[in-house]
ChimeraX commands (.cxc) that place a marker at each C-alpha (Angstrom):
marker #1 position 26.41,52.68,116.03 radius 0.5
marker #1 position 27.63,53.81,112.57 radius 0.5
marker #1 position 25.12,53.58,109.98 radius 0.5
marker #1 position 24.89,54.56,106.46 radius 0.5
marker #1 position 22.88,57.89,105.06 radius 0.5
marker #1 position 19.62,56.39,103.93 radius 0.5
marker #1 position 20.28,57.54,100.43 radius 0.5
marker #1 position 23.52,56.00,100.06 radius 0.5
marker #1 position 21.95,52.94,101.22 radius 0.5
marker #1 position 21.97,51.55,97.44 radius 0.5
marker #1 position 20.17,48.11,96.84 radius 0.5
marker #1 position 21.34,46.54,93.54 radius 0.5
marker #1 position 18.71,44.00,93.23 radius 0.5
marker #1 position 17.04,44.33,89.85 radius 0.5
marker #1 position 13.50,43.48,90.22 radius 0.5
marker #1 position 10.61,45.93,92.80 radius 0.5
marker #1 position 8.09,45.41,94.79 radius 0.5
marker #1 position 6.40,47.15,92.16 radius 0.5
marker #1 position 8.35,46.14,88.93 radius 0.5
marker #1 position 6.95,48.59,86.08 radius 0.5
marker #1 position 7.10,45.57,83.45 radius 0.5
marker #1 position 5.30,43.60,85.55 radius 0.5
marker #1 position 2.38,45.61,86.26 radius 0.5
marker #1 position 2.03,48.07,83.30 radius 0.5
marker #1 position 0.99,46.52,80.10 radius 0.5
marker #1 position 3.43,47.28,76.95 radius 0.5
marker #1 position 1.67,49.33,74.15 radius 0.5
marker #1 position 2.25,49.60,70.47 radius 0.5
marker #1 position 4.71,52.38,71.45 radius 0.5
marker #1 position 7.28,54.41,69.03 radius 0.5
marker #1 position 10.38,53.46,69.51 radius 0.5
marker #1 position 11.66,57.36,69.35 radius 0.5
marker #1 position 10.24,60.14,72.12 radius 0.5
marker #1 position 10.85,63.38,72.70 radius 0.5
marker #1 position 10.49,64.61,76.44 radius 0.5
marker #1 position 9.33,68.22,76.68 radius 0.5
marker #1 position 9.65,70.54,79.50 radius 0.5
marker #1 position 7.94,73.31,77.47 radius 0.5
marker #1 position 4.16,72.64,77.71 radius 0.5
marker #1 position 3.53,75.87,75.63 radius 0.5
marker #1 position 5.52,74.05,72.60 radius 0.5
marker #1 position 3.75,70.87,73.34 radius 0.5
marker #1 position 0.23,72.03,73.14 radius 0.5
marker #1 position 1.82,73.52,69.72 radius 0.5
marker #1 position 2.53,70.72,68.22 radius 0.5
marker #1 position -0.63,68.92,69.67 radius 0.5
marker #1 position -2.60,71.49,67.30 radius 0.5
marker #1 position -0.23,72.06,64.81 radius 0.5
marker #1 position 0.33,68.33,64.01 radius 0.5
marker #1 position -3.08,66.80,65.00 radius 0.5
marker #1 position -1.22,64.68,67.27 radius 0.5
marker #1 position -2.98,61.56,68.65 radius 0.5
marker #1 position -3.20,60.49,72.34 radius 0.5
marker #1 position -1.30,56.89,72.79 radius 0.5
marker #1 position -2.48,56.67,76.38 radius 0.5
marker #1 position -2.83,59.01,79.68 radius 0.5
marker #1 position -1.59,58.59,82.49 radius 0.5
marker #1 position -3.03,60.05,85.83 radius 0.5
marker #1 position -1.16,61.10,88.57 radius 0.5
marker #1 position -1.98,63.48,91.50 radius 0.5
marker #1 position -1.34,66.87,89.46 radius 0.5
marker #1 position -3.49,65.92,87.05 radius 0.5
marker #1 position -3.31,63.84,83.78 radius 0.5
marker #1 position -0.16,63.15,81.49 radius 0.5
marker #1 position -1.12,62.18,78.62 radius 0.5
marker #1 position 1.29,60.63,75.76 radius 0.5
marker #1 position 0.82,61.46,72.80 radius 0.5
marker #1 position 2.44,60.53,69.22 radius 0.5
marker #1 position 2.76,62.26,65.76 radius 0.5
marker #1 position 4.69,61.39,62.08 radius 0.5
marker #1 position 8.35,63.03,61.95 radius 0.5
marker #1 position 10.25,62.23,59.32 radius 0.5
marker #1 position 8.19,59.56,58.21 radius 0.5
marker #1 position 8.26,57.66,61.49 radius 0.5
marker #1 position 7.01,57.44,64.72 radius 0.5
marker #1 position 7.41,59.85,67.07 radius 0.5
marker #1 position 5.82,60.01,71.03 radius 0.5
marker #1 position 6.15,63.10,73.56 radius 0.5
marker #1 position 5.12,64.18,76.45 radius 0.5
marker #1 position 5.78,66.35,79.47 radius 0.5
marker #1 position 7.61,64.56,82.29 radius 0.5
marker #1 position 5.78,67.27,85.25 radius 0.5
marker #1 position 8.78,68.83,87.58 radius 0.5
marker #1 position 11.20,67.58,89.70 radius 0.5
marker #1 position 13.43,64.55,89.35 radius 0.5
marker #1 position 10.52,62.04,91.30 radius 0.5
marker #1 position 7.78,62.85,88.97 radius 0.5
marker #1 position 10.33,63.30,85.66 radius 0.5
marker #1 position 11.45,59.65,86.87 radius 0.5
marker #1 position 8.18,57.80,87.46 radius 0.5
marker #1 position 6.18,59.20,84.16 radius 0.5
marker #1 position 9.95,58.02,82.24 radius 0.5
marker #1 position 9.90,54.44,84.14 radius 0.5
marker #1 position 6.41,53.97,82.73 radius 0.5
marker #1 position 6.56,54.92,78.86 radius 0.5
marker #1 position 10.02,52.83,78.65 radius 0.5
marker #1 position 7.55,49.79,80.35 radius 0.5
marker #1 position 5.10,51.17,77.14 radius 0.5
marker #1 position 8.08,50.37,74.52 radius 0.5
marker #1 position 10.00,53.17,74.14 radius 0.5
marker #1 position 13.48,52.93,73.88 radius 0.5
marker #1 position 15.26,55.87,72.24 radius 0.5
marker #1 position 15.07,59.60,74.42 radius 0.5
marker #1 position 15.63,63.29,73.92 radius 0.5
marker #1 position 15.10,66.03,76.64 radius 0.5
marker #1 position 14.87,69.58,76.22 radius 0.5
marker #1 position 14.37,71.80,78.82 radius 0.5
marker #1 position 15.53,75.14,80.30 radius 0.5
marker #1 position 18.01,75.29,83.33 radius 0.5
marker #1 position 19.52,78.25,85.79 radius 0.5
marker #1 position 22.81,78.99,84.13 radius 0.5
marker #1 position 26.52,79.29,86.39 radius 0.5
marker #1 position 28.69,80.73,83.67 radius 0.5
marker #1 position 28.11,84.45,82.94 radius 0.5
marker #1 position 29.02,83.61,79.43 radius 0.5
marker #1 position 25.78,81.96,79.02 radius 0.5
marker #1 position 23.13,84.03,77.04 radius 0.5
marker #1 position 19.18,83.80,77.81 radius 0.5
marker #1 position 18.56,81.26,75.06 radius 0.5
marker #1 position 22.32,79.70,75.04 radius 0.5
marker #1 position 21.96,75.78,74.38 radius 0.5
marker #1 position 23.99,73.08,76.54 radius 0.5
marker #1 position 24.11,69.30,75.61 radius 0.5
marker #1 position 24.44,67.77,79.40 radius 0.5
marker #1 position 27.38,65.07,79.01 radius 0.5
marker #1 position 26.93,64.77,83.07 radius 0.5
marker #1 position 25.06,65.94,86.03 radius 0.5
marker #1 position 26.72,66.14,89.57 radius 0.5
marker #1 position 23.84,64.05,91.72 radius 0.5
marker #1 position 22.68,66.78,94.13 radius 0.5
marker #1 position 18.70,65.05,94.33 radius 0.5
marker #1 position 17.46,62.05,95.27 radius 0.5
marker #1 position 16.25,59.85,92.60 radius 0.5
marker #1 position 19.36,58.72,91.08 radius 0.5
marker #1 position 20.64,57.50,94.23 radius 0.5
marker #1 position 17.78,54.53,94.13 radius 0.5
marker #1 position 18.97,53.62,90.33 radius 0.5
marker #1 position 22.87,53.52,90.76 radius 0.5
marker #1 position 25.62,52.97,93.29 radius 0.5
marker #1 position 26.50,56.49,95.04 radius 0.5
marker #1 position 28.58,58.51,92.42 radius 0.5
marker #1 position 29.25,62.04,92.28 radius 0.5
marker #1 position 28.41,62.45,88.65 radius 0.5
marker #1 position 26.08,60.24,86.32 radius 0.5
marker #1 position 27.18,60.24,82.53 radius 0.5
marker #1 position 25.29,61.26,79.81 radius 0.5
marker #1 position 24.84,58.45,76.86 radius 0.5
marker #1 position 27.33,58.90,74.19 radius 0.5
marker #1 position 25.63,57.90,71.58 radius 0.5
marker #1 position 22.79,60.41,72.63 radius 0.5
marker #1 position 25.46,63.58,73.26 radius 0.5
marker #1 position 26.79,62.89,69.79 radius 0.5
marker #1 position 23.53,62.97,67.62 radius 0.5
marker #1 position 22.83,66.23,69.75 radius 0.5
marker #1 position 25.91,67.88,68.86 radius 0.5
marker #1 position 25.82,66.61,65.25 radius 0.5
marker #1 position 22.13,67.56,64.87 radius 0.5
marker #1 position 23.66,71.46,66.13 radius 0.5
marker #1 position 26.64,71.63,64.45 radius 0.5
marker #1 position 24.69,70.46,61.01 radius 0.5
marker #1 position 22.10,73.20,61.64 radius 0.5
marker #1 position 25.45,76.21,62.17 radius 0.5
marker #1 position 24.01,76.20,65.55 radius 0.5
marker #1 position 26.29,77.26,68.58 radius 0.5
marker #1 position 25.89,74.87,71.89 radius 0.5
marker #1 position 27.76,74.03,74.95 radius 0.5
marker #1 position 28.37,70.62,75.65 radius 0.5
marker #1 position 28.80,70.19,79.99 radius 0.5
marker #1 position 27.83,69.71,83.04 radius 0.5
marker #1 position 24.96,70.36,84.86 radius 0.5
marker #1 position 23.69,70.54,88.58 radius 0.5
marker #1 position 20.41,68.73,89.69 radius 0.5
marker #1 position 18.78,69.66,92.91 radius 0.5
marker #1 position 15.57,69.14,94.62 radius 0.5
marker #1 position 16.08,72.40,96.13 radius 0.5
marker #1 position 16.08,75.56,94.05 radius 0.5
marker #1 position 15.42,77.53,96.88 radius 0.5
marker #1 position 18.23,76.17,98.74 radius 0.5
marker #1 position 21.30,77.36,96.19 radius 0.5
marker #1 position 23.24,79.29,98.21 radius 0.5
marker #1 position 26.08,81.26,97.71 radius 0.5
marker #1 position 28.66,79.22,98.79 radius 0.5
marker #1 position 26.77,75.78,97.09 radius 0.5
marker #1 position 27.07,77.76,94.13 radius 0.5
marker #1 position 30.07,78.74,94.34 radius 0.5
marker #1 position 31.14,75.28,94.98 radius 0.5
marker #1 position 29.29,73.77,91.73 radius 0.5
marker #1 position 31.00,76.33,89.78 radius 0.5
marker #1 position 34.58,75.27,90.53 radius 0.5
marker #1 position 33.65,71.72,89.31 radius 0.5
marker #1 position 32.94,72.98,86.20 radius 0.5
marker #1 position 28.89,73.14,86.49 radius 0.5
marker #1 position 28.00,75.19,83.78 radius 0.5
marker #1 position 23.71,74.97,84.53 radius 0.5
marker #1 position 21.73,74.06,87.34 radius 0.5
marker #1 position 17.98,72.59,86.77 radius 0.5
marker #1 position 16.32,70.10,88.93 radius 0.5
marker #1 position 15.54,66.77,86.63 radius 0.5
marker #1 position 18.55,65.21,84.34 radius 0.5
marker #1 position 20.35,63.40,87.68 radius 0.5
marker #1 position 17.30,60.98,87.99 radius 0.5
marker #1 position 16.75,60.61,84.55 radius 0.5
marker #1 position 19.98,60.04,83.25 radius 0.5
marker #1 position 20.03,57.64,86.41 radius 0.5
marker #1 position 16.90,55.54,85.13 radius 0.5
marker #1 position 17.97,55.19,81.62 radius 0.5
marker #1 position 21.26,54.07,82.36 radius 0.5
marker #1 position 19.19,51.57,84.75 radius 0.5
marker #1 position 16.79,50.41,81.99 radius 0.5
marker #1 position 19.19,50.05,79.41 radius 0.5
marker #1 position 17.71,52.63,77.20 radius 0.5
marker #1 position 19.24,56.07,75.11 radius 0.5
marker #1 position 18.53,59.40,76.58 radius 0.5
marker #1 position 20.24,62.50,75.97 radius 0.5
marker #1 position 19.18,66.21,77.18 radius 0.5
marker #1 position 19.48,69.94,75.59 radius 0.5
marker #1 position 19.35,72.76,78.03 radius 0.5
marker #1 position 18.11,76.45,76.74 radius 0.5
marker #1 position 19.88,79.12,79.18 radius 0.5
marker #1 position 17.78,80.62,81.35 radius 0.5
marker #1 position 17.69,82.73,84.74 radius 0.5
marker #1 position 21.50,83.70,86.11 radius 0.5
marker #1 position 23.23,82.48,88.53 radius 0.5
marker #1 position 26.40,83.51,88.18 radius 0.5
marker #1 position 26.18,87.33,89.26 radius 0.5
marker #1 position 25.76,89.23,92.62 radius 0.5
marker #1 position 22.30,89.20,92.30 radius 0.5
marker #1 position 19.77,86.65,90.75 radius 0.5
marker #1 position 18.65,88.02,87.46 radius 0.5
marker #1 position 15.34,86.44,86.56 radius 0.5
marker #1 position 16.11,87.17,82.57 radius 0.5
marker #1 position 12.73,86.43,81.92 radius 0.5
marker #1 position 13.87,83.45,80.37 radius 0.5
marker #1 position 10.04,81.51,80.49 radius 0.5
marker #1 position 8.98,84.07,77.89 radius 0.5
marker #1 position 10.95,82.82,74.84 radius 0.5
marker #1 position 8.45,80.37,72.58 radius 0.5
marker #1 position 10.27,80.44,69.38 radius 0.5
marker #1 position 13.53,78.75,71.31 radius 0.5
marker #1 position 11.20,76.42,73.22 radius 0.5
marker #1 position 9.20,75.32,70.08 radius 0.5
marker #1 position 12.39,75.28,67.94 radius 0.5
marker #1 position 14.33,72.71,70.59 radius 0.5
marker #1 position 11.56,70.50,70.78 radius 0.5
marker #1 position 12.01,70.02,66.84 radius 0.5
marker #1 position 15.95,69.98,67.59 radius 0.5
marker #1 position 15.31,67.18,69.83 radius 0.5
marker #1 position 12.80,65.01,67.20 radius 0.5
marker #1 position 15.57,64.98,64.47 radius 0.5
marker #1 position 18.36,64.09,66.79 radius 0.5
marker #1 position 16.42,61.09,68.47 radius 0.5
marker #1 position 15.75,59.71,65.08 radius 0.5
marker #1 position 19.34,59.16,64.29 radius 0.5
marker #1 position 20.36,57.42,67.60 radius 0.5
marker link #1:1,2 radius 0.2
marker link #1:2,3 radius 0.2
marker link #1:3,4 radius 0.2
marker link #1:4,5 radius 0.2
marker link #1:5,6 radius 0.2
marker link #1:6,7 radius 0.2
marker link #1:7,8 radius 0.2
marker link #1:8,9 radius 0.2
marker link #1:9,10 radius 0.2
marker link #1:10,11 radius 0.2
marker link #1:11,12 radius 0.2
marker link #1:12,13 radius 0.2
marker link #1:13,14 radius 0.2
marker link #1:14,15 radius 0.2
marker link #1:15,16 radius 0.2
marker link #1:16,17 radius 0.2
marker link #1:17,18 radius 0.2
marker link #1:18,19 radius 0.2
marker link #1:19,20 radius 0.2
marker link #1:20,21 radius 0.2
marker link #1:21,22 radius 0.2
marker link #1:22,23 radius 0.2
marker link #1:23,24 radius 0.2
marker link #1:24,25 radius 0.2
marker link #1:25,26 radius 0.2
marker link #1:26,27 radius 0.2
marker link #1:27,28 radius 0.2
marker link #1:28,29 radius 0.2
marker link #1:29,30 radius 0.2
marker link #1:30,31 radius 0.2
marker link #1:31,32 radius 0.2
marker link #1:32,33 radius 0.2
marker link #1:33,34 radius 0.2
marker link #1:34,35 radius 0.2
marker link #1:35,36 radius 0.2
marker link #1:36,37 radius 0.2
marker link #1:37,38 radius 0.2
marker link #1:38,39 radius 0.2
marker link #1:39,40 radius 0.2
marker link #1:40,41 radius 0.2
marker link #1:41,42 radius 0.2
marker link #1:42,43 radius 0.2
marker link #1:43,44 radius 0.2
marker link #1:44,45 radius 0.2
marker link #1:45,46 radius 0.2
marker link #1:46,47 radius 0.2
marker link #1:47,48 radius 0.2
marker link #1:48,49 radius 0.2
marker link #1:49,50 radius 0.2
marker link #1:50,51 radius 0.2
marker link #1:51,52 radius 0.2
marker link #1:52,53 radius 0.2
marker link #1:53,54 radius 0.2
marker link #1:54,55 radius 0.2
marker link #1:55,56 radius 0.2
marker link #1:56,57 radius 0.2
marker link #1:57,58 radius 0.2
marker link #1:58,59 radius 0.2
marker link #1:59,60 radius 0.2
marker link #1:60,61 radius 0.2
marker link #1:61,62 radius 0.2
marker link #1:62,63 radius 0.2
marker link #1:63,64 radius 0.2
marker link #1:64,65 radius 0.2
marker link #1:65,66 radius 0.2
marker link #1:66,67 radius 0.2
marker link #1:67,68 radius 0.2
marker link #1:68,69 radius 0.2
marker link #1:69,70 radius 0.2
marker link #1:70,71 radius 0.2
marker link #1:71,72 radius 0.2
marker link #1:72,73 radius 0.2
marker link #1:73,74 radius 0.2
marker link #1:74,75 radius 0.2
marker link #1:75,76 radius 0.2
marker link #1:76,77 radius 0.2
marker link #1:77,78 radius 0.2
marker link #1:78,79 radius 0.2
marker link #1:79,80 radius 0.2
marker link #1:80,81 radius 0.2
marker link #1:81,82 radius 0.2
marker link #1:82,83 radius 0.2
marker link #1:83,84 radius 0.2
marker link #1:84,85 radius 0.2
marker link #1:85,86 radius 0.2
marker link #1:86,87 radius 0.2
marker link #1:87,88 radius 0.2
marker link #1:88,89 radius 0.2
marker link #1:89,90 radius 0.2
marker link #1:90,91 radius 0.2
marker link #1:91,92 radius 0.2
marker link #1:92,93 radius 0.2
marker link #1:93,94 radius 0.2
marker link #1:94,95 radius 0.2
marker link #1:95,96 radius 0.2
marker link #1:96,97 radius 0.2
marker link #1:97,98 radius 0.2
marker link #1:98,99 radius 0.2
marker link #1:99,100 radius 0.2
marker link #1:100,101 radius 0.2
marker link #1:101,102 radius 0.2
marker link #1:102,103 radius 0.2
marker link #1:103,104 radius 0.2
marker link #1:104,105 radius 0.2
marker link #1:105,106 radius 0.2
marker link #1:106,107 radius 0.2
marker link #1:107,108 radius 0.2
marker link #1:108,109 radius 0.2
marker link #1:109,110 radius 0.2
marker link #1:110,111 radius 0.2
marker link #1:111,112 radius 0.2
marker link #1:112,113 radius 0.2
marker link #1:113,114 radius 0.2
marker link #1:114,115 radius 0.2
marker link #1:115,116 radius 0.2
marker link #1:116,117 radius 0.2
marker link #1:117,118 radius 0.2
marker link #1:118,119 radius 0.2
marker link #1:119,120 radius 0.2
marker link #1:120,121 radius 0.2
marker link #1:121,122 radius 0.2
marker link #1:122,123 radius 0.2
marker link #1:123,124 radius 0.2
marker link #1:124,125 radius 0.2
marker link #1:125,126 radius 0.2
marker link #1:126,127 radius 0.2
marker link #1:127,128 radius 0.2
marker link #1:128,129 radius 0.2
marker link #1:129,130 radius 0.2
marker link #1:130,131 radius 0.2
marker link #1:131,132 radius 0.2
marker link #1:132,133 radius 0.2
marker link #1:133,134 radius 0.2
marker link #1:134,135 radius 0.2
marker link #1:135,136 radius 0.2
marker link #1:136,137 radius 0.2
marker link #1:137,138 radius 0.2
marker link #1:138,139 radius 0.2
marker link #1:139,140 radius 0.2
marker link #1:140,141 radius 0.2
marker link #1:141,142 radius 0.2
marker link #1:142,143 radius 0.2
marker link #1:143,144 radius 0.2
marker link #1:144,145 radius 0.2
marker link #1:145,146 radius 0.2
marker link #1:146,147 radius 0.2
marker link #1:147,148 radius 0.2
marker link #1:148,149 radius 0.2
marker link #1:149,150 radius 0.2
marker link #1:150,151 radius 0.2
marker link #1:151,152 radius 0.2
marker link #1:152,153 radius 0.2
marker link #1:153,154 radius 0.2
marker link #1:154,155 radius 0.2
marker link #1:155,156 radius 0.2
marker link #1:156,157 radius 0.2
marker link #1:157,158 radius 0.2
marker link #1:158,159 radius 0.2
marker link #1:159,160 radius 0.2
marker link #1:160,161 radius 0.2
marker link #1:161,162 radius 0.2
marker link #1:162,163 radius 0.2
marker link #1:163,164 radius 0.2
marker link #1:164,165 radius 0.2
marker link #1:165,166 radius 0.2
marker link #1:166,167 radius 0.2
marker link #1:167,168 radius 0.2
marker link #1:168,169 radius 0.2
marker link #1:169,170 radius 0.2
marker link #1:170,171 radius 0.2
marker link #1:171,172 radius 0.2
marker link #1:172,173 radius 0.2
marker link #1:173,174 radius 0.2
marker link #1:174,175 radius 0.2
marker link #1:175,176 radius 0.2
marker link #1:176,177 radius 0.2
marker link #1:177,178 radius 0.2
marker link #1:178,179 radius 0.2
marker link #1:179,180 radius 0.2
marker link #1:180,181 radius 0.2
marker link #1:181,182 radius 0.2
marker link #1:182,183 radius 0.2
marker link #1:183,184 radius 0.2
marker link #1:184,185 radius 0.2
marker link #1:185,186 radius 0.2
marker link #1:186,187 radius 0.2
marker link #1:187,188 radius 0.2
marker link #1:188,189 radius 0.2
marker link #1:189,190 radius 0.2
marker link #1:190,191 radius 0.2
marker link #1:191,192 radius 0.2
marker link #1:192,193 radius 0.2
marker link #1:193,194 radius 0.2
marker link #1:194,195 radius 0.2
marker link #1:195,196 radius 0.2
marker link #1:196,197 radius 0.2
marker link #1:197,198 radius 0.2
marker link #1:198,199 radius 0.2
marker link #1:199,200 radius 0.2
marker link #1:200,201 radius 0.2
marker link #1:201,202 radius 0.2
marker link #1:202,203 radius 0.2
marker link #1:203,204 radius 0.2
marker link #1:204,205 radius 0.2
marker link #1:205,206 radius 0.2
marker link #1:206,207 radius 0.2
marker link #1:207,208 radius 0.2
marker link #1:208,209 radius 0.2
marker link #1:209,210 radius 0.2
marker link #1:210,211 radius 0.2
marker link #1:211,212 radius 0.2
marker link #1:212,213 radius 0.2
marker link #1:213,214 radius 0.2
marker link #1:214,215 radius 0.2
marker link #1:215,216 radius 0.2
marker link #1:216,217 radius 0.2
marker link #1:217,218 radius 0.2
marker link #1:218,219 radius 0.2
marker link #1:219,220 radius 0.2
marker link #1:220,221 radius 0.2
marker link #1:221,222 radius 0.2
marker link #1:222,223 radius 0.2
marker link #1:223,224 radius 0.2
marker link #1:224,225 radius 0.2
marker link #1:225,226 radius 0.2
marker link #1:226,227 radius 0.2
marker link #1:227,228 radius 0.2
marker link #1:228,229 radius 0.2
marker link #1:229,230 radius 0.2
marker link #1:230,231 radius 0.2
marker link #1:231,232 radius 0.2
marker link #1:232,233 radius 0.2
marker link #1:233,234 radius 0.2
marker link #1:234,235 radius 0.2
marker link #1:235,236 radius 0.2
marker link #1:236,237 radius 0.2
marker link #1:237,238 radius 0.2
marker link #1:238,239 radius 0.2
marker link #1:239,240 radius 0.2
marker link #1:240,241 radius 0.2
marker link #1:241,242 radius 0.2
marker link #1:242,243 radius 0.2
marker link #1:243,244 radius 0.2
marker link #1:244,245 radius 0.2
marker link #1:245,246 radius 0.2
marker link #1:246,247 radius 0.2
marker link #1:247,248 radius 0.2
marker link #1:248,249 radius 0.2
marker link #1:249,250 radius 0.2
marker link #1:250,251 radius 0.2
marker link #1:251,252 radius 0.2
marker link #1:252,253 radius 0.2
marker link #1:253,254 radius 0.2
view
């Protein structure tokens, strides 16, 4: 008998067994957040900015708290989304149940093109759906799109700032420890120009949910030679601070 993959097994009906709206109570929530991969600039901010906890949410690794400061005179939440598209996916399901509605990403990412500097930005417009989680969001797809409206007050935000960016595709896998050779080789010729392990599944949810998200990469580790160069790329706070203040005035022009 011929069956389907499990994963490609897509169910289009709208409403879970466990329906986030239905179960998690909506807060007096901003309606602009900034997702940070960079807990380092986050607990920066926290200090800097005397930022106030909205709520905290507590999963298995440990607490994930959201938290909310004044940008710009308005409101603005963050918070850091864990690793790995399931957890990145679940913590975003439940702050857009909370109320908010507009989304920026930063976060660092593997890079495939050698042209790619340790600290080189890239505005995802798509991500070729190498995990799981988008697969339970939307119809099987090679690539999930990026929200225009989110890529352009990236690139605006950038370009109005003299600042130099890619704008491309990425690569999401579950499996960092399974890129080989010949898979990279293979994401290359599509045109991936990063590899990272969250924006599938969270592109795939907001496009779901009906809500704005966009996502800035910062160029880290290499790929793209012989030999994997490590490029200490974790090491550079001022780019990780700066992009998380890239990413608050961007979201508040969507």
């Amino acid at each position: 008998m011929n069956r389907k993959f499990p994963i490609l097994e897509y169910d289009p009906t709208r409403i879970a067994f466990i329906e986030p709206s239905k179960v998690i109570a909506r807060l007096d929530m901003p309606e602009f957040c900034v997702i940070s991969f960079f807990r380092d600039a986050i607990d920066k901010v926290v200090t800097k900015h005397s930022a106030k906890v909205l709520v905290t949410d507590y999963w298995e690794d440990g607490p994930h708290p959201i938290y909310e400061i004044q940008h710009c005179d308005k409101r603005l939440a963050f918070f850091h989304p864990g690793v790995g598209a399931p957890l990145a996916a679940g913590l975003l399901e439940k702050v857009i149940a909370y109320g908010c509605r507009k989304f920026m990403v930063c976060g660092g990412c593997g890079v495939l093109d050698k042209h790619m500097t340790v600290g080189s930005l890239l505005v995802v417009s798509s991500a070729v759906r190498d995990e799981g989680v988008s697969y339970h969001y939307l119809p099987p797809s090679r690539e999930v799109f990026a929200h225009d409206l989110a890529v352009e007050a990236l690139t605006n935000t950038l370009s109005n700032m003299s600042i130099p960016h890619h704008i491309g595709k990425t690569w999401t896998t579950d499996a960092p420890f399974r890129e080989t050779p010949g898979r990279i080789a293979m994401r290359k010729k599509e045109g991936c120009l990063a590899v990272e392990m969250e924006s599938a599944g969270m592109l795939a949810v907001a496009q779901f949910r009906g809500v704005t998200l966009g996502q800035i990469l910062y160029g880290g580790d290499d790929l793209s030679c012989v030999e994997w160069d490590e490029r200490s790329w974790q090491l550079r706070a001022a780019i990780r601070e700066k992009l998380f203040w890239l990413c608050a005035d961007a979201v508040l022009t969507v």
